[in-house]
C-alpha positions as CSV (number, residue, x, y, z in Angstrom):
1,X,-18.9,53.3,-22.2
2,X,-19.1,51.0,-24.6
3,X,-18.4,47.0,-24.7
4,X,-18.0,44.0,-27.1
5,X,-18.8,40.7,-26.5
6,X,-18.0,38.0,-28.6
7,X,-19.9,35.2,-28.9
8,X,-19.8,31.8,-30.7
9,X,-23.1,30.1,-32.4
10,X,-23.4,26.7,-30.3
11,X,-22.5,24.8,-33.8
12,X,-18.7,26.3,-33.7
13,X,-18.4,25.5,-30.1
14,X,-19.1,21.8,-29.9
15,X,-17.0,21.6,-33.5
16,X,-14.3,22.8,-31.5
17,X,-15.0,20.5,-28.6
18,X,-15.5,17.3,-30.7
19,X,-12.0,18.4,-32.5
20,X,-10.2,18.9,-29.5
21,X,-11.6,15.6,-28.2
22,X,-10.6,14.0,-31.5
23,X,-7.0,15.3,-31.4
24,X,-7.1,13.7,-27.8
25,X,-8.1,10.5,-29.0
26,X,-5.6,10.5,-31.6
27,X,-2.9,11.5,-29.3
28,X,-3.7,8.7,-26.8
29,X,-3.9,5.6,-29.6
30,X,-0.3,7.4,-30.5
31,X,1.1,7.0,-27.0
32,X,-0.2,3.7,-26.7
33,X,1.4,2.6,-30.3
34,X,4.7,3.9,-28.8
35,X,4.0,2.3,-25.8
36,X,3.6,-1.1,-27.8
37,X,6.6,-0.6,-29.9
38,X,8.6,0.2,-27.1
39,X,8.0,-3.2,-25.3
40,X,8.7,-4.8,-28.4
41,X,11.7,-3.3,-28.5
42,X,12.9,-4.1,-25.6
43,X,11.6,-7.7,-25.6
44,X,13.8,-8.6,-28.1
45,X,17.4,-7.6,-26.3
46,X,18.8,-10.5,-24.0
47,X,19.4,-10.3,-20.3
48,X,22.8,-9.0,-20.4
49,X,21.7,-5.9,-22.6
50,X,18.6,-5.3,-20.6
51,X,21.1,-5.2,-17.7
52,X,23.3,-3.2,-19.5
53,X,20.8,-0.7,-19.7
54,X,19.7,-0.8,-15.7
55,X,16.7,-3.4,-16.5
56,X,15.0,-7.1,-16.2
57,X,12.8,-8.6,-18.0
58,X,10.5,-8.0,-15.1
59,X,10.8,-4.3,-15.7
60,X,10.1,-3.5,-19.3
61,X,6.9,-2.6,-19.7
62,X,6.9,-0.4,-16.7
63,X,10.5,1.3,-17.9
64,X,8.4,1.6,-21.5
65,X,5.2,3.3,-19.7
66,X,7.8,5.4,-17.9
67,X,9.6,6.2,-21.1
68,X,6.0,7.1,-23.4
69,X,4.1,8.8,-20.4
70,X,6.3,10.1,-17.9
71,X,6.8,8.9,-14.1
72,X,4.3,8.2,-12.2
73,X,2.8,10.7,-10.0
């Protein structure tokens, strides 16, 4: 019987880990951007449309960390 194994020099395998820990990165400062513009967003609108849309003032910046990464849980 015969087998193949495939194997990685150590070099390609931590280039791969630092790129996937790079894209990471880059996805969490993007999230956090959106985050951030979200807020601002919603700063901006008076009482009467953050009602209008189900929120307070109190409320924003956990409706915008809902809205960027999801509920809670």
């Amino acid at each position: 019987m015969t087998f193949a194994t495939l194997s990685r020099p150590v070099d390609q395998t931590l280039n791969l880990q630092i790129s996937s820990d790079l894209l990471h990165l880059i996805q969490r400062i993007e999230d956090y951007r959106a985050y951030r513009r979200t807020v601002a967003a919603l700063q901006v609108l008076s009482t009467s449309e953050l009602a209008d849309l189900g929120l307070t003032p109190h409320t924003i910046k956990d409706a915008a960390r809902t809205a960027v990464y999801g509920p809670r849980g």
